[in-house]
C-alpha positions as CSV (number, residue, x, y, z in Angstrom):
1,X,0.0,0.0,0.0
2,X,1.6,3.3,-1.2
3,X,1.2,6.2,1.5
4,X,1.5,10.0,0.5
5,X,3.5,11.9,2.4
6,X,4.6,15.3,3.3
7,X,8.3,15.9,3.6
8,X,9.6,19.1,5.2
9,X,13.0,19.2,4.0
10,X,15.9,21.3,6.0
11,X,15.9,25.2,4.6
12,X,13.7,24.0,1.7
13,X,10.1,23.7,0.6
14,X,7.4,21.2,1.4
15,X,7.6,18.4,-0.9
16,X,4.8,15.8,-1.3
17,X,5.0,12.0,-3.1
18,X,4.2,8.4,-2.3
19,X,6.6,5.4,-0.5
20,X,5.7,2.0,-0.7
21,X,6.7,2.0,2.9
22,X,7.1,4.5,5.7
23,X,10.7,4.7,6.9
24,X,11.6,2.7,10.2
25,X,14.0,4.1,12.7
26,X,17.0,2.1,11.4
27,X,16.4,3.8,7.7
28,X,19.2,6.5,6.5
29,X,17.7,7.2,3.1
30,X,13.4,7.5,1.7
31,X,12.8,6.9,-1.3
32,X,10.0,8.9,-2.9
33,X,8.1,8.5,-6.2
34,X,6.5,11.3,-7.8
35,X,7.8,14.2,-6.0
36,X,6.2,17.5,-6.8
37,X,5.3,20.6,-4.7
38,X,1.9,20.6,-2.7
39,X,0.4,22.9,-5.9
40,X,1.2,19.8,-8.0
41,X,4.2,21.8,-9.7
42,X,7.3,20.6,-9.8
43,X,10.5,21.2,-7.8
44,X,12.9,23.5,-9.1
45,X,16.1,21.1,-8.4
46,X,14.4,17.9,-9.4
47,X,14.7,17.2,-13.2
48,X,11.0,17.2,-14.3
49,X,11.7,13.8,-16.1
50,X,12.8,12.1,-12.6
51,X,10.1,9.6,-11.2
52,X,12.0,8.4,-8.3
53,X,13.6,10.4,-5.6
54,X,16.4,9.2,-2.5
55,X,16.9,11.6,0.2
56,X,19.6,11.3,3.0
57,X,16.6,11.2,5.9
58,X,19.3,13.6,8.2
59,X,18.3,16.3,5.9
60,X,14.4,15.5,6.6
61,X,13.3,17.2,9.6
62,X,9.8,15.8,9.6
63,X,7.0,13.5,7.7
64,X,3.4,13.8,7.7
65,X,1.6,11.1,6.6
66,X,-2.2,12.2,4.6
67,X,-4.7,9.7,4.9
68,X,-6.1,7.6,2.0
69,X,-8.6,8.2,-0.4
70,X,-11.5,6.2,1.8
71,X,-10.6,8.5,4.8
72,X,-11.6,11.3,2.5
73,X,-15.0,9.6,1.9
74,X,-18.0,11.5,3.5
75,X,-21.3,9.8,4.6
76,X,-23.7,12.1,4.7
77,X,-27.8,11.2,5.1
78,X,-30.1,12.4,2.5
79,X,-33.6,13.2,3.0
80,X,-36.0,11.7,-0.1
């Protein structure tokens, strides 16, 4: 199951992608495919071609994890 994620990179912008798996506490790299910028854009010093990005994880200072697409369901009751 591919998670997409929020990376806050060290003196740089938010970047957002998907990993097959989030990093465990022995990891020293992610690797992240699709990375863009939150707007969908892409990031300056990633060749637009590139589908797969490895980051150190000492220069990631945090993660958020968004939830999937049937967290973003809403159930709502409709009167007939």
């Amino acid at each position: 199951m591919a998670y997409t994620i929020l990376i806050h990179i060290s003196g740089e912008e938010v970047i957002t992608g998907e990993v097959e798996e989030l990093p465990k506490p022995t990891d020293n790299m992610i690797t992240v495919t699709s990375p863009r910028r939150r707007d969908g854009k892409d990031v300056h010093y990633i060749d637009a071609r590139a589908v797969k990005v490895i980051w150190p994880i000492h220069k990631v200072t945090f993660l958020e994890v968004l939830g999937g697409e049937e967290s973003e369901q809403i159930i709502s009751f409709v009167r007939e």
